[in-house]
C-alpha positions, -999 to 999 in steps of 0.1 A, spaced: -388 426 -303 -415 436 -279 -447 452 -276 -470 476 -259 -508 479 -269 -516 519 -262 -552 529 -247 -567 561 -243 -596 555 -214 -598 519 -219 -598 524 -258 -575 506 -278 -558 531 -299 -523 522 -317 -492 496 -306 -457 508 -298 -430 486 -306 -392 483 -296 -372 466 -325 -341 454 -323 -310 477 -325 -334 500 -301 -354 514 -329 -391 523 -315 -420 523 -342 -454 535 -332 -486 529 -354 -525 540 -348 -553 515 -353 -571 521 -385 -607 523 -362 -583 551 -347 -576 570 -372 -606 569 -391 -626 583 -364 -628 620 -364 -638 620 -328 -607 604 -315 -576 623 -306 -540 620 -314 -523 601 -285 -501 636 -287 -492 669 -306 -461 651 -322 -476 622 -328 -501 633 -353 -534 606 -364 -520 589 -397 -522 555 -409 -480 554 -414 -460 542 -388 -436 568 -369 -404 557 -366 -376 569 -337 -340 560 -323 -353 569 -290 -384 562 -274 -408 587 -286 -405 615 -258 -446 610 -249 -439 575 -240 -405 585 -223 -422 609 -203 -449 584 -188 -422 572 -168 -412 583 -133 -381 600 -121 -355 598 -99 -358 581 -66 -391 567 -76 -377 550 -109 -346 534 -88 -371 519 -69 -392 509 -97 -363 492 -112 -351 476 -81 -382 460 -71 -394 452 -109 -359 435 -115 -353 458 -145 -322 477 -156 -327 517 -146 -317 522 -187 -345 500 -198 -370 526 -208 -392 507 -230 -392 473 -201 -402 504 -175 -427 516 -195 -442 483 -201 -441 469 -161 -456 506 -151 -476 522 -173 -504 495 -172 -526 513 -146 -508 538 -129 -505 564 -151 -513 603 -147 -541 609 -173 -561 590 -200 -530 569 -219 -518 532 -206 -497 510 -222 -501 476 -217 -475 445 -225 -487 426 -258 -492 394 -255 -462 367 -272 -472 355 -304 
């Protein structure tokens, strides 16, 4: 199993997790939810305290990642298999990231 803490501008908002048997689960942080100012992390991914559940990495995440040429080199030079979309996401999408979301490993418990 493994884990990615998601921010919004620095601001811890919810954890995505990879189970086994690639099954991705996504949850907000109760401070997250029960803040009227804060957004949703995105349109399909509505604030609630349940966990959202997915075969397939949730297609906001998914689309974080980069794209041909760039993600074979990304994968190359990160050592990670080019099918390893959650291990992308987690090695890339600590800093550089086109607006407000990051995703940053959890630590090993």
């Amino acid at each position: 199993m493994r884990k990615g803490e998601v921010y919004r501008n620095g601001e811890h908002l919810g954890t995505l997790t990879e189970k086994t048997g690639s099954r991705y689960h996504f949850i907000y942080t109760q401070a997250w939810v029960s803040d009227p100012t804060k957004p949703a992390v995105s349109l399909r991914l509505p604030k609630r305290e349940e966990a959202y559940e997915s075969e397939v990495l949730f297609p906001f995440f998914f689309n974080m990642l980069s794209e041909g040429v760039n993600r074979k080199l990304q994968s190359r030079q990160l050592k990670i298999d080019e099918g390893d979309h959650f291990g992308l996401l987690l090695a890339t999408a600590a800093y550089d990231t086109i607006g407000a979301v990051t995703v940053r490993e959890a630590e090993k418990e």
